[in-house]
C-alpha positions as CSV (number, residue, x, y, z in Angstrom):
1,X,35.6,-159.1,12.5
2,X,36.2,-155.6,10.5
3,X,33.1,-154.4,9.3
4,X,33.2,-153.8,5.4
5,X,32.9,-150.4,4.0
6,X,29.4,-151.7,2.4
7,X,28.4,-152.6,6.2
8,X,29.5,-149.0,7.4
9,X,27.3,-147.6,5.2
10,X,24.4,-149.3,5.9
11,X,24.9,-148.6,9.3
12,X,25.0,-144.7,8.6
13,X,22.4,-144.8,6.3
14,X,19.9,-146.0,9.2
15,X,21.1,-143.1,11.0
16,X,22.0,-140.1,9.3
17,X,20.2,-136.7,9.4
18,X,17.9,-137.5,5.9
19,X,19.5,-133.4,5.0
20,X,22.7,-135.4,3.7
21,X,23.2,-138.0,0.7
22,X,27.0,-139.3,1.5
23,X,28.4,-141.1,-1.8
24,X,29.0,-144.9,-0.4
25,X,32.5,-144.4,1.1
26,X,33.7,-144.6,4.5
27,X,37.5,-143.1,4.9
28,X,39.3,-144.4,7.6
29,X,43.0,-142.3,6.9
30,X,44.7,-139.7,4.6
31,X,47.8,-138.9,3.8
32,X,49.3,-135.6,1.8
33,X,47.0,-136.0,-0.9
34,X,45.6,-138.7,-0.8
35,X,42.4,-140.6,1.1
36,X,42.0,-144.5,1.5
37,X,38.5,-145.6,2.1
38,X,37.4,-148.8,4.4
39,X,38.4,-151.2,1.9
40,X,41.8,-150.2,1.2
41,X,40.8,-148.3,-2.0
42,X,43.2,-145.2,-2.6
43,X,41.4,-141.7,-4.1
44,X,43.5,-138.7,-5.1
45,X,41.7,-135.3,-3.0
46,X,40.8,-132.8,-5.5
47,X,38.4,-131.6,-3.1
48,X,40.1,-131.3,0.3
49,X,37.0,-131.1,2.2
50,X,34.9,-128.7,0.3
51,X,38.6,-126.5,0.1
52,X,39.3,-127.1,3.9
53,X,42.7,-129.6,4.0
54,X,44.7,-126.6,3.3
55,X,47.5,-128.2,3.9
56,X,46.3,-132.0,2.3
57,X,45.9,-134.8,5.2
58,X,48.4,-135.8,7.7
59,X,50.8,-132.9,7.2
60,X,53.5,-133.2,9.9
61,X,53.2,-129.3,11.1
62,X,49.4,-129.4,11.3
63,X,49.5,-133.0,13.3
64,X,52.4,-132.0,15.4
65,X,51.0,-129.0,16.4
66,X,47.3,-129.9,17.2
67,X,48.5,-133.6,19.0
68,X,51.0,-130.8,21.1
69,X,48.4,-128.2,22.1
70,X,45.7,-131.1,22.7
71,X,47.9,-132.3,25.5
72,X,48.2,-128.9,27.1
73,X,45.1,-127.1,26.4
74,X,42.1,-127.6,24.7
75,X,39.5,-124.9,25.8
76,X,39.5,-122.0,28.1
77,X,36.5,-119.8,26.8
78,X,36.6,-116.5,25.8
79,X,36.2,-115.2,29.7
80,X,39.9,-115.7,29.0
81,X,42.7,-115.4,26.6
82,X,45.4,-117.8,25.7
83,X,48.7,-117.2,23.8
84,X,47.6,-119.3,20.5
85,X,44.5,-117.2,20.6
86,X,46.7,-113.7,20.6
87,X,49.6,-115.1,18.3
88,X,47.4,-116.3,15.7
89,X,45.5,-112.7,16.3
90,X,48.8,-110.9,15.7
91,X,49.2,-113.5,12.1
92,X,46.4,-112.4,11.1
93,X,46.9,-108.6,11.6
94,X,50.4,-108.7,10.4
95,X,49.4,-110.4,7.0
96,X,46.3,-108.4,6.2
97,X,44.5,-105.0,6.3
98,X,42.6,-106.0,9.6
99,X,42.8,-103.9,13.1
100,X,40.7,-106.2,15.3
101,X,39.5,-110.2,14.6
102,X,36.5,-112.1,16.0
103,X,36.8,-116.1,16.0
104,X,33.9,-118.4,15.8
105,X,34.2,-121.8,14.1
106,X,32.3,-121.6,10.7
107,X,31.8,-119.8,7.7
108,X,28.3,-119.5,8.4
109,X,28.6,-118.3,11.6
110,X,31.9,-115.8,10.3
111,X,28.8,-114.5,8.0
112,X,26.7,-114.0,10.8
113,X,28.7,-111.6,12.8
114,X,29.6,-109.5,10.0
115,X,25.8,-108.5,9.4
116,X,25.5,-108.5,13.0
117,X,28.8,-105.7,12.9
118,X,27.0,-103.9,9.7
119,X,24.1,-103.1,11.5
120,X,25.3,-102.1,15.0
121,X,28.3,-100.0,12.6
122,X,24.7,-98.2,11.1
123,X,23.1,-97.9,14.2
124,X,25.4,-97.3,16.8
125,X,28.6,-95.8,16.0
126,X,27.2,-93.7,12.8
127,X,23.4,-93.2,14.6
128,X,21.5,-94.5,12.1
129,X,19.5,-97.1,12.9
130,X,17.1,-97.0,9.8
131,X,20.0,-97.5,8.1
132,X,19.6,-101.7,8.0
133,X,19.6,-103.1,4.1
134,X,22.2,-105.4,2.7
135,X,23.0,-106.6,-0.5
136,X,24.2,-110.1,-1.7
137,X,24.7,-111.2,-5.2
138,X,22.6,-113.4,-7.1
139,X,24.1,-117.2,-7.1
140,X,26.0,-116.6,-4.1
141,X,26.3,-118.8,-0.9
142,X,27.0,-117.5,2.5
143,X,26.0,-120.0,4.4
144,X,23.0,-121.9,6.3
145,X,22.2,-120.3,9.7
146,X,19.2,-117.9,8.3
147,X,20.5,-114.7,8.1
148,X,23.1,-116.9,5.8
149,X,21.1,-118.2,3.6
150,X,18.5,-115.2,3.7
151,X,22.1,-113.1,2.4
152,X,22.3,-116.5,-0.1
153,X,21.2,-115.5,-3.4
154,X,20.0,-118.6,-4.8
155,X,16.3,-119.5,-4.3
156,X,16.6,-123.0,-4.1
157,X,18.2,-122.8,-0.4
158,X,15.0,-120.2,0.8
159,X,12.3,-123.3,-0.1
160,X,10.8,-124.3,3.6
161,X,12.8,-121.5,5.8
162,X,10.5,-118.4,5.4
163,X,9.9,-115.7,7.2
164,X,13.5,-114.8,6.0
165,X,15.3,-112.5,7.7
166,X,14.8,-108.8,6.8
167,X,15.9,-106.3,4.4
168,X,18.1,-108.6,2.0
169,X,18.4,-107.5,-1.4
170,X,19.9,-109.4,-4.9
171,X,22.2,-108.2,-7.6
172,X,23.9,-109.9,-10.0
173,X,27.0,-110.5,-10.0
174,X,29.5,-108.8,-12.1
175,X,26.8,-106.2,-13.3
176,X,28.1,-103.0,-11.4
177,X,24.9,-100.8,-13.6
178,X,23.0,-103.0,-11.6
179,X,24.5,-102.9,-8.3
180,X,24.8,-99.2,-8.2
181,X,20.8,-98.8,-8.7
182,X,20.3,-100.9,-5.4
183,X,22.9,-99.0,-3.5
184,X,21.7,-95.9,-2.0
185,X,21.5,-94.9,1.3
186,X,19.2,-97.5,2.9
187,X,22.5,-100.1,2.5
188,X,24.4,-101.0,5.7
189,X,27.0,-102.9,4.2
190,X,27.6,-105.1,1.0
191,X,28.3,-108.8,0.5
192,X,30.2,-110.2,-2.4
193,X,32.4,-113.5,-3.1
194,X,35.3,-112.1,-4.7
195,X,34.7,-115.4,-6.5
196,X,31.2,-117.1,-6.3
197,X,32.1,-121.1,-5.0
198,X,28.8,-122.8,-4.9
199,X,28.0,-120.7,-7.2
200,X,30.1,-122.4,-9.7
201,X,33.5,-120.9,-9.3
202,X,32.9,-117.8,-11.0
203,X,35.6,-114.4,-10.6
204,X,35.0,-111.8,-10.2
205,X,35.8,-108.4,-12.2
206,X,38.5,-105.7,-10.9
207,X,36.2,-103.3,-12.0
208,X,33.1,-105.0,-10.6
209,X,34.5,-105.3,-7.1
210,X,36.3,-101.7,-7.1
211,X,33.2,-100.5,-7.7
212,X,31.2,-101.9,-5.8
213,X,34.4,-100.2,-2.8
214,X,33.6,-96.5,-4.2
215,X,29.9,-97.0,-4.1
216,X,29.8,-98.4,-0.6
217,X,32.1,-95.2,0.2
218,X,29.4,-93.2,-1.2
219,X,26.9,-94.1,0.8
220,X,28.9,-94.9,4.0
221,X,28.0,-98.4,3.7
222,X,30.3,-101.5,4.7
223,X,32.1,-103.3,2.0
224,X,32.2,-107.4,3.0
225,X,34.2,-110.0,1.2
226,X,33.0,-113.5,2.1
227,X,36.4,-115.2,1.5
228,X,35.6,-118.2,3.4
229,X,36.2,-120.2,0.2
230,X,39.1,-118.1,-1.2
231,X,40.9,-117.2,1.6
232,X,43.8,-119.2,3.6
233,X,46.2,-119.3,0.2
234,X,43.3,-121.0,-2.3
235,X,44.1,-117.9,-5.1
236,X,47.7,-118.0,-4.8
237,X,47.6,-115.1,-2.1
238,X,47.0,-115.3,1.4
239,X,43.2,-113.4,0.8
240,X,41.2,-113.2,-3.1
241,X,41.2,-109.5,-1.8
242,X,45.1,-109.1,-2.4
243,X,44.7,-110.4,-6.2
244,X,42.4,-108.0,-7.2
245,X,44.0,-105.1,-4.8
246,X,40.7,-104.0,-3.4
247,X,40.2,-104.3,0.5
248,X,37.1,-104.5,2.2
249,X,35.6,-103.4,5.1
250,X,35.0,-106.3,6.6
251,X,36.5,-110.1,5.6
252,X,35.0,-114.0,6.7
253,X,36.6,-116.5,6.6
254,X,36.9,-120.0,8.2
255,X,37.0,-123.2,5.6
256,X,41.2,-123.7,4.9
257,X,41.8,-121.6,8.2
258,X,42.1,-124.3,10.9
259,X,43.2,-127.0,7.9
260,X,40.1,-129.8,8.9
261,X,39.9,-128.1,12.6
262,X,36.7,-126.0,12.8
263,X,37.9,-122.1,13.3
264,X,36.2,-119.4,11.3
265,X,36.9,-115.2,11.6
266,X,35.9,-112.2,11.1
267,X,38.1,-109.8,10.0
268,X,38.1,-105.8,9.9
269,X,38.8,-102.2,10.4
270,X,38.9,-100.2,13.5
271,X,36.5,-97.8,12.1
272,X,33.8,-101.1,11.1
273,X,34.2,-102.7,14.6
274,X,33.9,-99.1,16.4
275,X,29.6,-99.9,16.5
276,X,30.5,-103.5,18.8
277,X,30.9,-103.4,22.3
278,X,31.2,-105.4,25.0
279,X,28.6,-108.2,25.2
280,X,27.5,-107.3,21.1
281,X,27.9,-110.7,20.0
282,X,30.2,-114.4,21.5
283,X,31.3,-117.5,20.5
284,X,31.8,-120.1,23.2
285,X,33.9,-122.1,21.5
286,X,35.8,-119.5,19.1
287,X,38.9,-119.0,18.7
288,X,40.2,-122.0,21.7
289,X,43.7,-122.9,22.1
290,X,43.7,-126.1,20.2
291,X,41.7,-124.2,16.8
292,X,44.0,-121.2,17.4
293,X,47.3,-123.4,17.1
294,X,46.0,-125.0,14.1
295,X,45.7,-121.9,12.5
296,X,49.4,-120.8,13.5
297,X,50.0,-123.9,11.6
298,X,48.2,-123.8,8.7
299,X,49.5,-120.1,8.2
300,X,52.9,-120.8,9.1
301,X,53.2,-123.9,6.3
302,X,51.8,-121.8,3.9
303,X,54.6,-118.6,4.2
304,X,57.5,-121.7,5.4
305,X,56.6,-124.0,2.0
306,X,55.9,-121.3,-0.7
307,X,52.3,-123.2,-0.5
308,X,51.4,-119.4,-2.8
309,X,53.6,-119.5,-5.6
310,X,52.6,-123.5,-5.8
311,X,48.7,-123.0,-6.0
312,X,49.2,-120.2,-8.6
313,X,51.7,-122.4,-10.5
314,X,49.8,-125.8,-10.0
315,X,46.9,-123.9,-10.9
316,X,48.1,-122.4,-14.2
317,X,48.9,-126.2,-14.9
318,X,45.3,-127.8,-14.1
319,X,43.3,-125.2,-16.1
320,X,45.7,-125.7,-19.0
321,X,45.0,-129.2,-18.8
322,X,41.3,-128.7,-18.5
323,X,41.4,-126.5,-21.5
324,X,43.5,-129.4,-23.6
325,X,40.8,-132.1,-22.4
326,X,37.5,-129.4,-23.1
327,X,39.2,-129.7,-26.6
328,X,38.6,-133.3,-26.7
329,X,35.3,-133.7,-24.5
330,X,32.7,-130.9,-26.0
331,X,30.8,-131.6,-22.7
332,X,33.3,-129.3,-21.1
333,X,32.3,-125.6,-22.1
334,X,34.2,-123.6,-19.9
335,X,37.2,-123.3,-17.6
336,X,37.9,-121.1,-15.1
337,X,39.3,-120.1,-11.9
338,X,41.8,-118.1,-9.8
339,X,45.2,-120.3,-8.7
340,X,44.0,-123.3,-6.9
341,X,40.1,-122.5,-7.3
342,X,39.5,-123.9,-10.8
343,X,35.7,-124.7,-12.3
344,X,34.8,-126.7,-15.3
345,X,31.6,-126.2,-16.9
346,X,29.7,-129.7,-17.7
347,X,26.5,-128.5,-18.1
348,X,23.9,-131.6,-17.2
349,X,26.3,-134.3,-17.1
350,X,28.4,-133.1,-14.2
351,X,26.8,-135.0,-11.3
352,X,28.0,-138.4,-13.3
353,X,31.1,-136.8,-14.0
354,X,31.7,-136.5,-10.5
355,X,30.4,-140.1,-10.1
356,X,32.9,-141.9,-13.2
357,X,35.9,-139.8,-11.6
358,X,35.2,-141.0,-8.0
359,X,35.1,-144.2,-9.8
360,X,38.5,-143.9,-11.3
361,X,40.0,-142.8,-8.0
362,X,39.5,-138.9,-8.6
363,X,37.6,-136.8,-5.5
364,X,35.8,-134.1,-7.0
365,X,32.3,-132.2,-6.7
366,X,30.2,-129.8,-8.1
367,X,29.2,-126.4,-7.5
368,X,26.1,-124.4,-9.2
369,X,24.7,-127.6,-10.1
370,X,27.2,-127.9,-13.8
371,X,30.3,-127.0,-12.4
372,X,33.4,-129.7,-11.8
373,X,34.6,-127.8,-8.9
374,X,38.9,-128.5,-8.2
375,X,40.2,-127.0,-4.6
376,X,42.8,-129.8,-4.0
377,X,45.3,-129.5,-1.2
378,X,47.6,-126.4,-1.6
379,X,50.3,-128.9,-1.8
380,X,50.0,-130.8,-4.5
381,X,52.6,-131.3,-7.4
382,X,52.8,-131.3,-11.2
383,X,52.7,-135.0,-10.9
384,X,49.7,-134.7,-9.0
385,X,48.2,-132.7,-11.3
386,X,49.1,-134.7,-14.3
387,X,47.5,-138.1,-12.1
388,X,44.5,-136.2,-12.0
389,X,43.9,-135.2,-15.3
390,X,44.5,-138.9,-16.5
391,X,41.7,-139.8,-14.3
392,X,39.3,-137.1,-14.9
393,X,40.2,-137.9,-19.1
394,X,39.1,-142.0,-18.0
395,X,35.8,-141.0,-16.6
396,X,35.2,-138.2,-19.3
397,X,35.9,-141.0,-21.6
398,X,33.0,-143.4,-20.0
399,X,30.7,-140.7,-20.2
């Protein structure tokens, strides 16, 4: 007897770590853009994992690929190389402004190693040890291993966790007066989403951002972009960095990377990774052959199926669309976004947004608590699209 969706749930329920509240629904398979649950019921992906499925579900080079490498190599350590390891190195060095790359397997842990590389920069290749602050943003998210969520500038993930790690300090974001009066010569390195996710997809300014470049020249201080939501192709360029033409230090990023196969990276400039040496910092499990090759794959799709241009152009069409129904529903007060990274602002009511949609067959979430949050498979079509907004106008309409 196959056990109905309502029994799996139960059954996780009694299980689950109580830090997680899944909606009721058990997926058993995906294809392109689309997810079917236990029962057979079809949902259209605006979410693609939190903006992992890069490439959607299913996708023939990402399947091929990973069902290929898992029947020659899995895992080898990093005691070794292997040549999915060093192509998707070379990838990654060939499409950015990045000398040298560090794999781990999450965002989180991506985060990590970049404070980890600020602080031995400071202290070992520029002898100046004292030299240990960093600054996040106000309503950013980095992550959830502590130094993470210490760098996280949102109080609500610091309840229960203190003592927090030391010398983290909060600007907000988008006020370069106010950055610059925190920026001296105490700062190892700066943080900054070029667009805040869980924050509730806000963009950043040119200016904010090239300023914040100059000041962390100033000062000698390493410039980080956390693009583990905005990289892999979810702005309509490769990196968020590339749209607003100013390059870090230093880049993370993991999320759309491996395309649903954990694979995270840190990304940066001789000169940044000059304070590391051998034995600074590991990752068993970064950067194996199977989470390499998906990688290759995911980056190779991208550049082979103009997966760019089509989350600029799909993503001019959704925040038009948004716009048209935020015309109609006054509970949408805001739209925004960079090419397929689009937020709508619902105040209060977005939870059950998110809850009428999901009823109507349309996968979406929210960020900063009001946000509608859209980072749909880089795939998707204008029909797509179009499906969506019908969907999202059904549940609007309940509301």
């Amino acid at each position: 007897m196959t056990d109905t969706m309502e029994d799996l749930v139960a059954r996780g329920n009694r299980l689950n770590s109580p830090n997680y509240a899944p909606a009721p629904v058990v997926f058993d398979h995906g294809d392109g853009v689309w997810l079917v649950d236990a029962d057979g019921n079809r949902y259209l992906d605006f979410m693609a994992g939190i903006a992992v499925c890069a490439l959607g579900h299913n996708h023939p080079a990402l399947t091929e690929a990973i069902t290929d490498q898992a029947r020659r190599l899995l895992h080898v350590s990093n005691l070794f190389y292997s040549r999915e390891q060093i192509e998707l190195m070379e990838a990654l060095e060939a499409a950015t402004f990045a000398d040298r790359i560090f794999f781990c397997n999450s965002g989180a842990e991506a985060n990590e190693a970049a404070f980890k590389l600020a602080r031995r920069f400071q202290a070992h290749a520029m002898d100046r040890p004292e030299k240990t602050e960093i600054l996040s943003m106000k309503k950013s998210f980095h992550g959830r291993t502590l130094a993470a969520i210490t760098a996280t500038g949102q109080p609500k993930y610091h309840k229960g966790f203190a003592p927090l790690a030391p010398d983290f300090v909060y600007s907000p974001f988008n006020d370069l007066e106010a950055a610059l009066e925190q920026i001296g010569p105490q700062t190892a390195a700066v943080i900054v989403e070029p667009i805040q996710g869980e924050g509730g997809v806000r963009p950043g300014t040119r200016e904010f951002l090239a300023g914040l470049r100059q000041a962390c020249d100033d000062v000698e201080a390493l410039l980080i972009f956390d693009e583990v939501q905005t990289g892999v192709g979810r702005t309509g360029h490769l990196f968020a960095y590339q749209h607003y033409d100013v390059t870090p230090d230093v880049l993370t990023v993991a999320k759309g990377l491996g395309g649903g196969v954990p694979l995270g990276a840190v990304l940066a400039t001789e000169r940044a990774w000059s304070g590391w040496s051998r034995g600074s910092h590991a990752s068993t499990f970064g950067g194996n052959p199977l989470a390499s090759r998906a990688g290759l794959a995911v980056l190779r799709t991208i550049d082979g199926e103009g997966l760019l241009e089509n989350a600029r152009a799909r993503g001019e069409e959704l925040r038009a669309g948004l716009k048209e129904l935020a015309e109609e529903f006054p509970v949408i007060t805001d739209v925004r976004g960079v090419g397929l990274m689009v937020g709508a602002e619902c105040g209060e009511a977005a939870s059950e947004v998110v809850a009428l949609a999901r009823q109507e067959g349309l996968l979406i979430n929210t960020a900063g608590g009001h946000t509608l949050r859209f980072v749909p498979p880089l795939t998707i079509s204008s029909d797509h699209v179009e499906r969506a907004l019908k969907r999202l106008r059904r549940a609007l309409t309940k509301l």
